[in-house]
BATORDO-676597 format. One record per atom (N, C-alpha, C): residue number from 0; atom name; x negated, y negated, z. Coordinates in nm, 3 decimals. Atoms other than C-alpha are relative to their C-alpha. Layout:
BEGIN
 num atomo      px      py      pz
 NUM    CA       X       Y       Z
...
***
This chain:
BEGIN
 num atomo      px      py      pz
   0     N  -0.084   0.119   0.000
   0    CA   0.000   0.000   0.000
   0     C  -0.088  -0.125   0.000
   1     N   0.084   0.159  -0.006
   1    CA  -0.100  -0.377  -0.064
   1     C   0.086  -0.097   0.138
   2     N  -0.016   0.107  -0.139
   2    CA  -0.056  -0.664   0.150
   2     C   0.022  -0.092  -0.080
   3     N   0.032   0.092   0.082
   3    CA   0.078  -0.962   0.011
   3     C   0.034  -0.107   0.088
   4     N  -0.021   0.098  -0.103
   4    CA   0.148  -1.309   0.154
   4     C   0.156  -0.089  -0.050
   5     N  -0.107   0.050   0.036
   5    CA   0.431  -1.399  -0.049
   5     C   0.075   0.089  -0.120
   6     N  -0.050  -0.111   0.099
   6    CA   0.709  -1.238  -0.289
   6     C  -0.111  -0.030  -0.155
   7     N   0.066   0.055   0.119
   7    CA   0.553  -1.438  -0.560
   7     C  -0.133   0.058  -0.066
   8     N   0.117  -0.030   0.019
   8    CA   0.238  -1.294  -0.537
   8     C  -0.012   0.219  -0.014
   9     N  -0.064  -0.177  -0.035
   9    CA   0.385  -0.901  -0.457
   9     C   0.031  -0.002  -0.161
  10     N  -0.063  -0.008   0.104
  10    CA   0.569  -0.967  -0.826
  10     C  -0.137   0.006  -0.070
  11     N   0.072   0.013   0.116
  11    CA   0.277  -1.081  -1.008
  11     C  -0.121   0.079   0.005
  12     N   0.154  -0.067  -0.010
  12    CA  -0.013  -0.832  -0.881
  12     C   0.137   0.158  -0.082
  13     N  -0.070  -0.153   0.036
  13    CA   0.305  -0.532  -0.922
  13     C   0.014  -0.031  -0.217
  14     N   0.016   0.004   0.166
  14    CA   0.317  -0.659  -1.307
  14     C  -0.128   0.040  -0.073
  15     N   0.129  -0.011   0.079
  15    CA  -0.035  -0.669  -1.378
  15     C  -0.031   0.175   0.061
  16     N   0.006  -0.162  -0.038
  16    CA   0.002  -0.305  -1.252
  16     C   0.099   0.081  -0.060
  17     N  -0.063  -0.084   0.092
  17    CA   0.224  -0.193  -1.498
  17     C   0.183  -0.033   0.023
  18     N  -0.110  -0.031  -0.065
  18    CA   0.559  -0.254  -1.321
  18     C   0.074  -0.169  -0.068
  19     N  -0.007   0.089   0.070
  19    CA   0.676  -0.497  -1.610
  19     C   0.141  -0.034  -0.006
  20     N  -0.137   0.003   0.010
  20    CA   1.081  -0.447  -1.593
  20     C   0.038  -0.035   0.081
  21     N  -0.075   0.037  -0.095
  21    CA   1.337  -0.676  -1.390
  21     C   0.113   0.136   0.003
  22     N  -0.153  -0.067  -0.026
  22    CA   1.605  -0.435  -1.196
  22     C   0.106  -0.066   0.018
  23     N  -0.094   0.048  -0.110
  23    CA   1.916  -0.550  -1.071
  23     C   0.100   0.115   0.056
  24     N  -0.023  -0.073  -0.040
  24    CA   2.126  -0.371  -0.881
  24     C   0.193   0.012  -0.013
  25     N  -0.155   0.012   0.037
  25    CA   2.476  -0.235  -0.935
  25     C   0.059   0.123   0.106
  26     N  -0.070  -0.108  -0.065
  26    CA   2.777  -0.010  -0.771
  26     C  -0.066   0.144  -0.032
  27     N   0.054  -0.110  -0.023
  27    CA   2.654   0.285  -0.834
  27     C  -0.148   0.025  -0.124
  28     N   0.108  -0.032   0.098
  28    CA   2.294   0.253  -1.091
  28     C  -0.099  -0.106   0.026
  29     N   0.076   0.123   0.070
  29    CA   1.979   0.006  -1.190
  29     C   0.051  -0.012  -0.120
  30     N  -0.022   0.013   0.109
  30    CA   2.020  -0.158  -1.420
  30     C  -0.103  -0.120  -0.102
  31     N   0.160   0.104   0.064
  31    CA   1.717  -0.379  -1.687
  31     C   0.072  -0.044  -0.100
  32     N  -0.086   0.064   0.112
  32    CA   1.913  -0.577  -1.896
  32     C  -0.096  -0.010  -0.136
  33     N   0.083   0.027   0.105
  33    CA   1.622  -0.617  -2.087
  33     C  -0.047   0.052  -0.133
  34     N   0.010  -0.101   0.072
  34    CA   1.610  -0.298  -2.257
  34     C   0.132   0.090  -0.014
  35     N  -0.101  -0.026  -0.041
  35    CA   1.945  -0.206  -2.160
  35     C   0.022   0.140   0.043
  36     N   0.021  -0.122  -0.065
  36    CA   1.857   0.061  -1.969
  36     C   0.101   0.038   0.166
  37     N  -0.108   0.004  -0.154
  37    CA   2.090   0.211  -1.653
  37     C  -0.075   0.106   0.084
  38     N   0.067  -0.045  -0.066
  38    CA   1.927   0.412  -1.404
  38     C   0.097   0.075   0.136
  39     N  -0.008  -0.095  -0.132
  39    CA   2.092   0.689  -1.147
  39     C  -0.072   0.009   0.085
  40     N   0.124  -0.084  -0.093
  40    CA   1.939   0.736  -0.798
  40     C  -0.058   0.082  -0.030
  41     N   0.092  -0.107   0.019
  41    CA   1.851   1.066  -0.924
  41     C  -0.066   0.006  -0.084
  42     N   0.076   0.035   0.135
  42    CA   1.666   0.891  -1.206
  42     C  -0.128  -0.062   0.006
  43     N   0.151   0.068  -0.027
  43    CA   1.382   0.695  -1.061
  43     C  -0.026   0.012   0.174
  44     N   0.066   0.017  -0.151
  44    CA   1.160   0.697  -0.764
  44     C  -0.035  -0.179   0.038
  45     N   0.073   0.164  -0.063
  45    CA   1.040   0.378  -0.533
  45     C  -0.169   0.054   0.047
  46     N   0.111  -0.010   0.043
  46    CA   0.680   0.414  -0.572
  46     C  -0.058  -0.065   0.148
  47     N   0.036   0.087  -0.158
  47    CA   0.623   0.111  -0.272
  47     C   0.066  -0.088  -0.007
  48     N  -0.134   0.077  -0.018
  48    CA   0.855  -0.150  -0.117
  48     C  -0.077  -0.090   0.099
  49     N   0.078   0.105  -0.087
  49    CA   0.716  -0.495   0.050
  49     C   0.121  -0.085   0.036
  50     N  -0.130   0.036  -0.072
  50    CA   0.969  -0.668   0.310
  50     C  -0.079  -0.144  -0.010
  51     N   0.067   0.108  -0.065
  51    CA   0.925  -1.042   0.366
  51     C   0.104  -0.079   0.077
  52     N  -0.084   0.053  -0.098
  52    CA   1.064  -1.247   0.617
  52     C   0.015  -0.158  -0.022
  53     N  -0.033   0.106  -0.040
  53    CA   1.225  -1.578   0.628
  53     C  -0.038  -0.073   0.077
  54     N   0.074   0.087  -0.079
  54    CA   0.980  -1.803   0.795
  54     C   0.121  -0.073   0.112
  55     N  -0.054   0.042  -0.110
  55    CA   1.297  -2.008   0.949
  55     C   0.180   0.036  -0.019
  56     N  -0.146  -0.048   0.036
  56    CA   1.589  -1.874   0.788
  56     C   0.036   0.105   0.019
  57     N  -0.045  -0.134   0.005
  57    CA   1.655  -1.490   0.854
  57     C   0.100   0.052  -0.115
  58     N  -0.030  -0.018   0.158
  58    CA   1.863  -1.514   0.505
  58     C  -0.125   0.009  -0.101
  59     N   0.115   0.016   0.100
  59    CA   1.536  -1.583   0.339
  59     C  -0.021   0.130  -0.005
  60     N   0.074  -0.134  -0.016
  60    CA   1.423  -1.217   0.402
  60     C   0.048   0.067  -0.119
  61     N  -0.060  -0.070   0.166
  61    CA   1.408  -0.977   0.093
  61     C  -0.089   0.128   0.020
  62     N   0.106  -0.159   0.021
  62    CA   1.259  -0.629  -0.014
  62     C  -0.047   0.011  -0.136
  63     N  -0.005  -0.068   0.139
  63    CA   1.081  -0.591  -0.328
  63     C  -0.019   0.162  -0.041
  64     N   0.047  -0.134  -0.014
  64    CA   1.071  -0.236  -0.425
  64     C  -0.023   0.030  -0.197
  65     N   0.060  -0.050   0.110
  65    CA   0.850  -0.094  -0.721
  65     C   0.024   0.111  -0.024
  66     N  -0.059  -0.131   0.037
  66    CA   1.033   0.164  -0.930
  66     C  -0.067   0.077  -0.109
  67     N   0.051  -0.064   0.142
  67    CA   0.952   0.402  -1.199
  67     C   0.082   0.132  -0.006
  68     N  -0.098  -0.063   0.043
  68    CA   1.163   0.638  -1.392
  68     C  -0.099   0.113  -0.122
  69     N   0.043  -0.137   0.057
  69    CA   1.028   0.955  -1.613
  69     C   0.137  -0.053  -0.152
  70     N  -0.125   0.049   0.124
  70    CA   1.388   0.845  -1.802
  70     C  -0.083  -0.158  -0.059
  71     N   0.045   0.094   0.050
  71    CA   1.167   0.613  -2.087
  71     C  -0.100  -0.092   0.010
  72     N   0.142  -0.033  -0.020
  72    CA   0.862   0.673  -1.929
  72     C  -0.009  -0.188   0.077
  73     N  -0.030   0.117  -0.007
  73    CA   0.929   0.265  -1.719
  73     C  -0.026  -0.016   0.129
  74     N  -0.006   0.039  -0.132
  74    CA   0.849   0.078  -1.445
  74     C   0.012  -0.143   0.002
  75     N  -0.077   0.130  -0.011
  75    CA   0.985  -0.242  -1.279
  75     C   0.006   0.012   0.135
  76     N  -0.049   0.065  -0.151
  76    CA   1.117  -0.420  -0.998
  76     C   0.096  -0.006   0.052
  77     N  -0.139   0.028  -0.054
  77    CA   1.399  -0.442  -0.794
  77     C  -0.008  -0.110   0.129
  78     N   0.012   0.082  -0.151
  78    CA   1.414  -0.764  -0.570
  78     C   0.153  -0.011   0.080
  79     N  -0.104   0.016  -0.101
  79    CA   1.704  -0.774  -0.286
  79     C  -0.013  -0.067   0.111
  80     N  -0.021   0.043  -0.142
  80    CA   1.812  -0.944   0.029
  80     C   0.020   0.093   0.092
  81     N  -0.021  -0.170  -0.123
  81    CA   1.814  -0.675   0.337
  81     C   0.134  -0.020   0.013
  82     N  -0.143  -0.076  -0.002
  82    CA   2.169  -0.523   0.371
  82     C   0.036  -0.085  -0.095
  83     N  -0.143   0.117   0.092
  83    CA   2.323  -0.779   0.086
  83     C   0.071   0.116  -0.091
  84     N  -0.066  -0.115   0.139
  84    CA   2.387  -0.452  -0.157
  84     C   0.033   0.092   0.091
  85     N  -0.081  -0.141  -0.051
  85    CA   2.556  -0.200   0.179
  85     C   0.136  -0.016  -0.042
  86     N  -0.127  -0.020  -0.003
  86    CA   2.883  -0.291   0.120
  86     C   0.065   0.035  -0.175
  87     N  -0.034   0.017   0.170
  87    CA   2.852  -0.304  -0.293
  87     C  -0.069   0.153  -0.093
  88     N   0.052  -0.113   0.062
  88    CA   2.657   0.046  -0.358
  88     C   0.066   0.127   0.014
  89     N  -0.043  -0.127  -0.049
  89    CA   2.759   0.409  -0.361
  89     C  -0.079   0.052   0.090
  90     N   0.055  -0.037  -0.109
  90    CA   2.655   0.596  -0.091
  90     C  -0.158   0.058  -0.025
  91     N   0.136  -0.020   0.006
  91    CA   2.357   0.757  -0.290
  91     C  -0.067  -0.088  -0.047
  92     N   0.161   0.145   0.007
  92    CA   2.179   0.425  -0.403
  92     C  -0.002  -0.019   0.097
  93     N  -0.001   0.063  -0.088
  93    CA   2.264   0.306  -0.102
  93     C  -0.110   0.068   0.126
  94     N   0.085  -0.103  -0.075
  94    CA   2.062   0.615   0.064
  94     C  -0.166  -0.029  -0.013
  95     N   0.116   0.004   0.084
  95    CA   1.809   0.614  -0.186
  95     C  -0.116  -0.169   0.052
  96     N   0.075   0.096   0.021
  96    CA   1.701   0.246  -0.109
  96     C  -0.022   0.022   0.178
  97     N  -0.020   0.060  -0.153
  97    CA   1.766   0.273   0.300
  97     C  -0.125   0.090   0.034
  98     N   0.158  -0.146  -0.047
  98    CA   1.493   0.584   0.316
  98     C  -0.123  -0.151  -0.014
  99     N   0.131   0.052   0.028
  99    CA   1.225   0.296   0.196
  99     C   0.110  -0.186   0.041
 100     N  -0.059   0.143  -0.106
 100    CA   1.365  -0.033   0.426
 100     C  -0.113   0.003   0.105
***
């Protein structure tokens, strides 16, 4: 695992490491608009996941987590706010991401 000091800096070392695709996150998949690719929990792994904290806000806080998929041989990012996606996922993304919190 790395160490970073800011998301900003977590994004741009995980790119220059191959991990070139935005995720976002949906009811039950990923999803990379970019390629228009959709992604099942049982479709990609989280590789490593860096938390950061809200210096004075406790909203500020986020998780990036570095994915990669075998489906189109891909890797990318998924940035989130901690719990903002429990009430909006199925139970297995919702699993899938809580194992690496």
């Amino acid at each position: 695992m790395y160490i970073y000091d800011t998301l900003t800096a977590a994004v741009s070392d995980l790119e220059k490491r191959g991990y070139e695709y935005d995720f976002t996150l949906n009811s039950d998949f990923l999803e990379c608009k970019a390629i228009d690719m959709k992604l099942m929990p049982e479709e990609f792994e989280i590789d490593e996941f860096y938390r950061f904290e809200g210096m004075n806000d406790p909203d500020d806080s986020a998780v990036i987590y570095a994915i990669s998929s075998p489906v189109g041989n891909l890797k990318g990012v998924l940035i989130d706010a901690y719990g903002a996606y429990a009430e909006n996922v199925s139970p297995e993304l919702l699993d899938k991401l809580k194992m690496h919190q």
